[in-house]
N, C-alpha and C positions, 0 to 999 in steps of 0.2 A: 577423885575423892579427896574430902579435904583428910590434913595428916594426923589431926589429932583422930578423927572420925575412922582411919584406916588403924591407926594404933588399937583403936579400944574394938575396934572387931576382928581383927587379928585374936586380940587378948581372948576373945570368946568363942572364937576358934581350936586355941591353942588348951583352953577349956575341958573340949570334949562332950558327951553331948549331957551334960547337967549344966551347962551355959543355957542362959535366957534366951528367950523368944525373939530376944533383940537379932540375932544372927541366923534368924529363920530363912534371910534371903540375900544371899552371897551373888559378887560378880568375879568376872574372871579373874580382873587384878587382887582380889583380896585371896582367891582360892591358892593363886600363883603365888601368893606373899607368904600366905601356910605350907605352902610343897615347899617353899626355901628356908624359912624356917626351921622346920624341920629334918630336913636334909642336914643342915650346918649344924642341929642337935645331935645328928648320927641317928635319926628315929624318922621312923612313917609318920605320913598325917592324921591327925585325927580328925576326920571328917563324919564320922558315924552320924547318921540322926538329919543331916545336914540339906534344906532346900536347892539341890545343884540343876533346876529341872530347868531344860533348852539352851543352857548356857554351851557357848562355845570354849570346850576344854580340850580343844586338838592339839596334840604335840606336849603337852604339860604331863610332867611324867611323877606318878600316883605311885611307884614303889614303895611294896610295902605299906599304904596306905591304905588306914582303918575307912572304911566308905560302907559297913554296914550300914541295913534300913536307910542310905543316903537317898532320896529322890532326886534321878539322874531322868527322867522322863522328856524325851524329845531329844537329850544333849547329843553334842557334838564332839565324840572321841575320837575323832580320827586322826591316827599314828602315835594316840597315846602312849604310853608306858605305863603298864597294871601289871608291874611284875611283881607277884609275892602280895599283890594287892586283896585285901579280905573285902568283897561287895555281898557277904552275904545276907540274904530279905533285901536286898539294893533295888530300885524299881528304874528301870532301864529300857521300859515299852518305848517301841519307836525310836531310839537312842542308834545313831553310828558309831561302829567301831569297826570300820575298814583299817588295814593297816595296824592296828593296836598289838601291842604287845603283850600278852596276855598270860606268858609263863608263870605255872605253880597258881595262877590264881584264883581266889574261890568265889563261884558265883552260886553256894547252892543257896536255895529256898529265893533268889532272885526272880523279876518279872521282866523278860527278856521278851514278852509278846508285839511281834513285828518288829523288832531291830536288827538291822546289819550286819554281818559277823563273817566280813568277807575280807579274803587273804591276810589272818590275822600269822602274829609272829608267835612262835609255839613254841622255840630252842632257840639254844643259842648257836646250835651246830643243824648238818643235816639230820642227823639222828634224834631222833624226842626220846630223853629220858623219861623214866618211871617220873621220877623227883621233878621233871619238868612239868607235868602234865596236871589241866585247869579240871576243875570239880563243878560240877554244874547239879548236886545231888535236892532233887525235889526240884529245880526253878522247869520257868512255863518258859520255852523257845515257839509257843504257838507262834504260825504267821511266822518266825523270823527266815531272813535270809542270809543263807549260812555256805562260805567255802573256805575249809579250814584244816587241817592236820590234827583230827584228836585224838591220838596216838594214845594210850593208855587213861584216858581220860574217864572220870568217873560221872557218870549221868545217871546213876539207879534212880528210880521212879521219876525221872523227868517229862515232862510233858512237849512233845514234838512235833503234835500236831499238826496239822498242813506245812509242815518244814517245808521252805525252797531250798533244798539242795541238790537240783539235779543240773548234771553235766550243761554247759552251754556250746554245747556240738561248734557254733559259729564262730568261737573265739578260745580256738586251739592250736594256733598254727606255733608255736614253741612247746609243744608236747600236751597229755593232758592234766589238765588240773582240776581238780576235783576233790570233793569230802572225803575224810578219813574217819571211818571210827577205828582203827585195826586194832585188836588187844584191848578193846575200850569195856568198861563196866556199866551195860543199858539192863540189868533188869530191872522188869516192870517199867520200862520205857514206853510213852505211847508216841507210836509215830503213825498214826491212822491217819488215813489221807492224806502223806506226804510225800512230797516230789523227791523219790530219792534215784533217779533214773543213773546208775554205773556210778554210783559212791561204794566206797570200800567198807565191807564189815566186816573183813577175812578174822579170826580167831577171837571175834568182840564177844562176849557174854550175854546174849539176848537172853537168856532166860523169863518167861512169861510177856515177852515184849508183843504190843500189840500194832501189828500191821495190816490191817485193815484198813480196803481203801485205799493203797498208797499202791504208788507207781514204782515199784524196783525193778524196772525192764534195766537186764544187762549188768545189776548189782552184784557184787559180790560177797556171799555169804562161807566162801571156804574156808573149814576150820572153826566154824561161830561154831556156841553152845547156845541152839533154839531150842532147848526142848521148853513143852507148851506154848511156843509164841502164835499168835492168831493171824493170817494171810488170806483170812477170808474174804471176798472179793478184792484183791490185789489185783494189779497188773505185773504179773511175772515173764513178761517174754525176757530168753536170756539167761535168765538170775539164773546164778552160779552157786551150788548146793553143794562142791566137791567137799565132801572129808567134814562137813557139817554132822552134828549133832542135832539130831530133829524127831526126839521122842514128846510122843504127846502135842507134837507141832499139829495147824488145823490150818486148813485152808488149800492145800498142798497138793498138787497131782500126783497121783498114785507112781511109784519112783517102783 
């Protein structure tokens, strides 16, 4: 990109999103040139508003980066850094974020329908803090493919519809790895006909969540608060109901 041309979009970048139409459509070198800027300001990027759609953003690290309402659709985040990063209304359909670092950061009201969201980094330790833990409140995970630690993680009314997150039985041989919601905040979560076969939801907060249709053969539910979640026509071989809260729950063999 010639340099004067890289200077003056940069400028409207740096902007924020009451910059012109002119910076409707970014490439990786100019995105890269606003994450260092900004950086050496001591400040996130301000990317809000911003056309980032199919671009190759792997490894390029969004700390703390404003990427609200950004069209991220198709791109390529894998092993990003989205720590502290705000993507919230962010449109992220069919987007990779394998590997991504995703602590503290907020994806609610985002459209995460069919994208990637596997062996993402969640702490900085083994242990997931409260204060660590991503916010997904309202966004659509419909169709996505998800293995991940969401340890205290906030998803009230998210949409999870045909989630792929069930166990891959064939590729376990260093223990198993597998979804977490433990402690996590789903009510009114829909995960209706999703593959959530031996993911973890020990003490997660399903209240009115609806599982219908969905495969939780082998799940674990001890400790969750279901009261009124919906299981009607689920597949429950397995599922683990220890010490579960399941008033007004529906779908459910008589215990």
């Amino acid at each position: 990109m010639h340099k004067a041309c890289r200077i003056a979009l940069l400028g409207l970048l740096l902007l924020g999103p009451a910059a012109t139409a002119a910076a409707a459509e970014l490439d990786r070198a100019a995105v890269a040139a606003a994450l260092e800027e900004a950086r050496v300001a001591g400040s996130g990027a301000r990317l809000a508003g911003r056309d980032l759609a199919g671009l190759n953003l792997s490894g390029l690290d969004f700390s703390d980066a404003d990427l609200s309402g950004a069209d991220l659709t198709g791109a390529d985040l894998r092993r990003a850094k989205l720590v502290g990063a705000k993507l919230v209304g962010a449109k992220l359909a069919r987007a990779r974020l394998n590997l991504a670092w995703v602590i503290a950061a907020d994806f609610s009201q985002a459209d995460l329908r069919g994208a990637v969201l596997e062996t993402l980094v969640v702490s900085e330790g083994m242990e997931i803090r409260p204060e660590e833990a991503c916010r997904f409140v309202g966004a659509d995970l419909s169709g996505a493919r998800v293995t991940a630690r969401f340890h205290h993680a906030d998803f009230r009314g998210a949409r999870l519809a045909n989630l792929q997150a069930s166990v891959d039985m064939r590729n376990q041989s260093m223990g198993m790895i597998r979804t977490e919601f433990t402690s996590a905040m789903l009510t009114g979560a829909d995960f209706s006909h999703a593959q959530l076969a031996r993911v973890a939801f020990t003490f997660a907060r399903l209240m009115d969540a609806d599982f219908s249709g969905a495969d939780v053969t082998r799940a674990d539910f001890g400790g969750a608060d279901l009261s009124g979640a919906n299981f009607t026509g689920a597949t429950l071989d397995g599922a683990v109901f220890e010490g579960a809260t399941l008033t007004g729950a529906r779908g459910l063999p008589e215990r």
